[in-house]
N, C-alpha and C positions, 0 to 999 in steps of 0.2 A: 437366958439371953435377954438381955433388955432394948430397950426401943432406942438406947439411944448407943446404940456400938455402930462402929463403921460401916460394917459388911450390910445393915439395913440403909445406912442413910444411902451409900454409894445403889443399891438395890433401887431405893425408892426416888434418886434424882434419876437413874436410867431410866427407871418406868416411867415418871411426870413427863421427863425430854421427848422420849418417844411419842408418847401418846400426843402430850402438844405442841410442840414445836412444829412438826415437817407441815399438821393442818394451819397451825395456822400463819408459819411461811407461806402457803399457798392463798392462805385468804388476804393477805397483803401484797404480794407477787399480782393478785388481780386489780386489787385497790389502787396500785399504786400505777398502774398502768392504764388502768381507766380515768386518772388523773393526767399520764404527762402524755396519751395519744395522741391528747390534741396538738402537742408539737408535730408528729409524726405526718399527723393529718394535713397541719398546717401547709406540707411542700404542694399539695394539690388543693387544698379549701381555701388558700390566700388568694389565690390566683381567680378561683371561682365566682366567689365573692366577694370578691374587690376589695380584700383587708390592706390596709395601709400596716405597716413594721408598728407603729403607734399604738394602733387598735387592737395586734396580732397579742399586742404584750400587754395592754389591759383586760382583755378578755381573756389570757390567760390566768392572771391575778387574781379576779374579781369570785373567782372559785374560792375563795381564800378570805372573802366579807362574808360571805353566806355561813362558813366556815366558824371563822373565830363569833358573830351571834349565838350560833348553838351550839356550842360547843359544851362548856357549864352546864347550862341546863341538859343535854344529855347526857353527860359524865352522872349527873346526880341521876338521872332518869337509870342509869345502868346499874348506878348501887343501891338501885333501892329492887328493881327487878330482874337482877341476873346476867349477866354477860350474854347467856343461852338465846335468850330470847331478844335480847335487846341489838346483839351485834349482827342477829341474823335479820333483823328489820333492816339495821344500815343497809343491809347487803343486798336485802331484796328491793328495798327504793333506790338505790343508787344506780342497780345495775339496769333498772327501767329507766331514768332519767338518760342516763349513758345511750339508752336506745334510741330515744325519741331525740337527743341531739343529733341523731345523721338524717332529719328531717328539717333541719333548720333552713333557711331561704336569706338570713340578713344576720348582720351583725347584731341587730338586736336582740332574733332569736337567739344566737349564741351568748349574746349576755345574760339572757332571762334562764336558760339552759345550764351553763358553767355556775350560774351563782342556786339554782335549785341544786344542783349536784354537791356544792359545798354544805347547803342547808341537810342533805337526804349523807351522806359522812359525818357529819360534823360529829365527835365522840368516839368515834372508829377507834385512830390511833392511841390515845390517851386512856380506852375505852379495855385496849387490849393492852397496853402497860402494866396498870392498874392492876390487871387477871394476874399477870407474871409474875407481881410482886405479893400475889396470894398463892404461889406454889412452890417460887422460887427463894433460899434462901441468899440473902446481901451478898455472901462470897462467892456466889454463882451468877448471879444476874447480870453482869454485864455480858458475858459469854450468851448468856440464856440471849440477852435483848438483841445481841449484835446479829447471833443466828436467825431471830427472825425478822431483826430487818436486814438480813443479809437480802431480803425480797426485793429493797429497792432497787440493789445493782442484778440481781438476778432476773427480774422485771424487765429490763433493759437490755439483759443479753439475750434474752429471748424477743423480747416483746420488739427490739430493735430490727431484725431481719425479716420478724411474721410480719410487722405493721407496714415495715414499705413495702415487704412483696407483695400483701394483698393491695396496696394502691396500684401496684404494676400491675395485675393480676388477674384481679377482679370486678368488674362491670355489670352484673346480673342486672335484668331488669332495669336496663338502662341508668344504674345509679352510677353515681362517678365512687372510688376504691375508697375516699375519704368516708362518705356514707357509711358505705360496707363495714369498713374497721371500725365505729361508733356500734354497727349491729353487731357484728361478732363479738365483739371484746365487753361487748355490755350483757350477751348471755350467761358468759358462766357467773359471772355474780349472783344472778339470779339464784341458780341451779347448788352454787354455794351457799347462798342463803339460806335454804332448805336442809344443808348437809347439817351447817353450823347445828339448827335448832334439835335436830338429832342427836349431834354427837359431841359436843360441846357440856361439860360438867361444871356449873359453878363451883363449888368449892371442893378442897378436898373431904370434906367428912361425905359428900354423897358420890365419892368414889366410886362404884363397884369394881373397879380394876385395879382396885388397889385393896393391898391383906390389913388385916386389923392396925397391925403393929407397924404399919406404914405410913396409916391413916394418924395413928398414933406419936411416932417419929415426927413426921412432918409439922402434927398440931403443934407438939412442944418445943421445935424449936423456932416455929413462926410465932410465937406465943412468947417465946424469951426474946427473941430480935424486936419485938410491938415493945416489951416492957424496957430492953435496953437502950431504946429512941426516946420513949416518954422519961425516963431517969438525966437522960442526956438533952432534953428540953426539945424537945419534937411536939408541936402540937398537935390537936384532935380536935379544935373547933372550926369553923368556914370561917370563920370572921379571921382568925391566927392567920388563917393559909392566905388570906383575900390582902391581909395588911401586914406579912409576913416580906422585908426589905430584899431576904434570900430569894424565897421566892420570884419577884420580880428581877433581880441579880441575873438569875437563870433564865428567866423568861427574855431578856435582851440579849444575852449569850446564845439562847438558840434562834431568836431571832435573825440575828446578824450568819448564822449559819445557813439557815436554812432560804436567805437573801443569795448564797453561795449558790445551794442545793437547787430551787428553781429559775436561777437566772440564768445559770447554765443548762441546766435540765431541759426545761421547753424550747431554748433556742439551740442546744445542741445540736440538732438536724442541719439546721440554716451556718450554722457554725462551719459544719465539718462542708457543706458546702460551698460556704465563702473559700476555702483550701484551696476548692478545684472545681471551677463549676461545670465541667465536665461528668463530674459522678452523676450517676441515676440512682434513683431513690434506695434502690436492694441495695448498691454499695455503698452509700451514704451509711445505711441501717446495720452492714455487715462491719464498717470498720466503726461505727458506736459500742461495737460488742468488747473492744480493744480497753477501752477504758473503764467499763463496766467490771471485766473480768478482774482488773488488776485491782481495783475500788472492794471487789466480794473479797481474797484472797488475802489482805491486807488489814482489813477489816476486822476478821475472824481472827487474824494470827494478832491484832495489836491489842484485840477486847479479851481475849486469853492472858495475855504480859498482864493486863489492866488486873486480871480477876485474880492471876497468880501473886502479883505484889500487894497487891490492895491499894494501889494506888492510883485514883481519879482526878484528879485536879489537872497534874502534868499531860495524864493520858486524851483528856479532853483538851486541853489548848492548843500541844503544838501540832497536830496535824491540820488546825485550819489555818494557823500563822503560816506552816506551810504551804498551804493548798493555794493561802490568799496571792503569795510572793509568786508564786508559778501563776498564776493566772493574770495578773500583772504583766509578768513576765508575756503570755502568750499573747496579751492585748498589743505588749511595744514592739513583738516583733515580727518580721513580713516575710521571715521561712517559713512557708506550710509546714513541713515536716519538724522544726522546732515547737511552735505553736500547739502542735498536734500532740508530740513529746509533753511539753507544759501542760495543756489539757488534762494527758491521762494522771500527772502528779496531783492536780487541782482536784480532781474527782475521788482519787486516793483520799487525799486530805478532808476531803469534806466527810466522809464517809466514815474514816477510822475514828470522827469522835463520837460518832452515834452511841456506841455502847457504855464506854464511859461516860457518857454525858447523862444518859438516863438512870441511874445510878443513884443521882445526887438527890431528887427530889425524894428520894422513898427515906433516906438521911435528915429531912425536915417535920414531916409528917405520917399521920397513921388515921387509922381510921376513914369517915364522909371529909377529913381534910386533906387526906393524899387525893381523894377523886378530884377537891375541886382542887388542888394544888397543881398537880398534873397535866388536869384540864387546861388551868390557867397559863400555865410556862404554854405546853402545846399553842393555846391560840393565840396568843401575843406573840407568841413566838412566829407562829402560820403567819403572822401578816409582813411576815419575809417574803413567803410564797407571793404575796401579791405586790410588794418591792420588788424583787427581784424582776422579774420578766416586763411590768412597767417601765423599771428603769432602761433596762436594754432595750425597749424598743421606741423608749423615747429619744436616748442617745443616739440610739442608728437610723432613725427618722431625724436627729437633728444634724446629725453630723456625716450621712451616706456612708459610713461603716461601723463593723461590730466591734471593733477594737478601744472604743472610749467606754462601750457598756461592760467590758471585759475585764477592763483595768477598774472602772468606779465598783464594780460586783467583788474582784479582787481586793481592793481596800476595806468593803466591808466586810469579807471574810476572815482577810488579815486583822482587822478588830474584834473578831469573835473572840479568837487565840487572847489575844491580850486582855478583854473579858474574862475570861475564863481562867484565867491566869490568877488573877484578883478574888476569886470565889472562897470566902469564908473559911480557915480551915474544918469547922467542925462538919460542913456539909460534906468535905470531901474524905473525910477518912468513916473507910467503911468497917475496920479492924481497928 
C-alpha cells in the first residue's frame, strides 16, 4: 500500500479534522465574542457612562488600530515559535485584558482597554489560518476554514442569549450585568489558553496521533502543493508578499467586508432594538440567534459548492454584492419585520464569503511570505472593523437614526462583491 492511495488520504483528513477543527472552533467561538460583547454590553454601559452613539462606535473600532500595529510582527513572532505556544499567549493576555475591562469608570478607560485588547490578539486570526494551511490540503480548505469560522456565527447564537441574560440577571457584588459579562466571558480564554499549550501540535511530523504513513501522505502532498505555487509564480520572500498588487487586491476586498461584518455586528443589538423598543435585552439577544443561525448553515453548505467545484473568485463575490443590496434595502425601509428579513440575508452574505475568500492567499504565497501575506490582507483588511462601527455611529449621531449608517455599510459591502469580482484569475483557481 502506498501513502498516497485514497483510503489513507480520506483516513488522514478525518483524523487532522477531528483533532483540530471542533478545538479550535472553540478557541475562536471565545475570541470572537470577547471582541463583539461590547455590543451586547453596550445596551446597559451606554447609558452608565454616558457614551454618546459617536463614541459607542469609535471605541468599538479603535480595537482594530491596536490590532492591525501588531499584527505582522506577531504573525512572524508565530512562525518562527510555534502556533503552540504562541496562540496560547494571545489567549492568555487577551482573556485578562477582557477582565480588567468590566472595571473601567470613563470612556477613556474603555479606549486604553478596547485598543490593549486589539494589541494582546493582534495575530490570532491570521495566526490560525496560516496552521490550516500546514494540514490542510488546497482542495479542502475552504470547507476546513468556513467550519472554523463557522465560530463567528456560532459565537452569536450562543453568546447572544447568555450576554443579555446575564445583563438581566446578574448584579453580584453590586456590579451593574455589563461588568459581569466582561468577567465571565473573559475567563475561559484564560483557561483556553492553557488547553491550547497542551494540546495544540505544531506541525504534522510531530504528530503522535497520527501513523507513519499519515505523517508520510500528508508531508508529500503539502510538499507538491508548496512546489506547484512556486512553478506557477507564488512567492517566498517578505519583501514579494509586502509589494505583492494581489495581495493588497485582497486586502481591500476583505476590508470592504469586513466594514459589512463589524458595522452590523456591534450595532446589531441597538439594531434589532430600534425594530421595537419595547424588547428587553434576553429578547433582543434571542432573536439575534435568527440571523446567526441562517449565516452558520449557509455558510458551510456554500464553502462546500466552493471546495466541490474549485471555484473561488465567483464563491467570494456574490454573497456580499448580495448581502450589501439587502442591507440597503433594510436601511430604506420602515417595516420592522422587512428590515429584519433584510438583515438576516445581509448576515448570510457576509458570512458565505469567509471560506472562499481565504483560500486565495495561500494561491500567492508559501513559506515566512504566506505568514506575512496573510498577516497583511487580515490587518488592512481589520481596519474595516474600525470603519464599520465608526461610521454607524457617526451617521446615527448625525442624522438621529440607524438607517443612513445601514445603507453607507451596505454600499461598502456591495463593493466588496464587485472587488472581488475583479481578483486576478491565477489567485483564484485552486485546481
Amino acid at each position: 500500500m502506498t501513502f498516497s492511495t485514497p483510503e489513507i488520504a480520506s483516513r488522514t483528513l478525518k483524523k487532522v479534522s477531528w483533532r483540530l477543527l471542533p478545538f479550535l472552533f472553540v478557541l475562536y467561538v471565545v475570541a470572537y465574542l470577547d471582541r463583539v460583547n461590547f455590543g451586547y454590553a453596550a445596551l446597559q454601559m451606554n447609558s452608565d457612562l454616558g457614551l454618546t452613539a459617536e463614541m459607542f462606535g469609535f471605541l468599538s473600532g479603535i480595537f482594530f488600530i491596536g490590532y492591525l500595529l501588531f499584527e505582522i510582527p506577531s504573525n512572524i513572532i508565530l512562525q518562527r515559535v510555534g502556533a503552540r505556544v504562541w496562540i496560547a499567549r494571545i489567549m492568555i493576555t487577551w482573556g485578562i485584558v477582557v477582565i480588567i475591562t468590566a472595571f473601567a469608570t470613563s470612556a477613556t478607560d474603555l479606549a486604553v482597554f478596547r485598543f490593549v485588547l486589539g494589541i494582546a490578539e493582534a495575530g490570532f486570526f491570521p495566526g490560525l489560518i496560516l496552521y490550516l494551511t500546514a494540514w490542510f490540503r488546497e482542495q479542502d480548505l475552504a470547507q476546513a476554514v468556513a467550519l472554523f469560522m463557522a465560530a463567528l456565527a456560532v459565537s452569536n447564537i450562543i453568546g447572544a442569549p447568555v450576554s443579555t441574560w446575564i445583563l438581566d440577571n446578574i448584579a453580584w457584588c453590586g456590579m451593574a450585568g455589563w461588568r459581569w459579562l466582561f468577567i465571565l466571558e473573559g475567563i475561559p480564554a484564560v483557561i483556553l489558553g492553557i488547553a491550547t499549550w497542551l494540546y495544540l501540535t505544531d506541525t504534522p511530523a510531530g504528530a503522535r496521533w497520527l501513523e507513519d504513513e499519515e505523517k508520510a501522505y500528508l508531508a508529500g502532498v503539502l510538499v507538491q502543493e508548496h512546489e506547484h505555487r512556486v512553478q506557477n509564480g507564488a512567492g517566498s520572500s517578505l519583501m514579494c508578499a509586502m509589494a505583492s498588487r494581489n495581495v493588497w487586491h485582497l486586502a481591500i476586498v476583505y476590508c470592504t467586508i469586513v466594514i459589512g461584518l463589524y458595522g452590523t455586528g456591534f450595532w446589531m443589538p441597538q439594531i434589532i432594538r430600534s425594530l421595537d423598543p419595547a424588547f428587553t435585552n434576553f429578547e433582543i439577544g434571542v432573536l439575534m440567534v435568527i440571523p446567526f443561525l441562517a449565516a452558520l448553515i449557509c455558510m458551510i453548505l456554500w464553502s462546500r459548492h466552493s471546495d466541490h467545484t474549485g471555484e473561488r473568485r465567483w464563491h467570494t463575490a456574490l454573497p456580499p454584492l448580495a448581502g450589501g443590496i439587502a442591507l440597503v434595502g433594510a436601511g430604506l425601509t420602515d417595516n420592522p419585520a422587512v428590515a429584519f428579513i433584510l438583515l438576516v440575508i445581509a448576515t448570510g452574505g457576509i458570512f458565505c464569503s469567509f471560506g472562499p475568500f481565504w483560500t486565495l492567499p495561500a494561491a500567492l504565497f508559501t513559506g515566512s511570505a504566506a505568514a506575512v501575506g496573510i498577516a497583511l490582507i487580515n490587518s488592512v483588511g481589520n481596519l474595516g472593523g474600525f470603519i464599520g462601527p465608526t461610521l454607524m455611529g457617526y451617521l446615527t449621531a448625525a442624522t438621529g437614526s440607524l438607517q443612513a449608517g445601514l445603507i453607507a455599510v451596505g454600499i461598502c459591502l456591495a463593493l466588496a462583491g464587485i472587488l472581488a469580482a475583479l481578483v486576478p484569475g491565477r489567485v483564484h483557481k485552486n485546481r
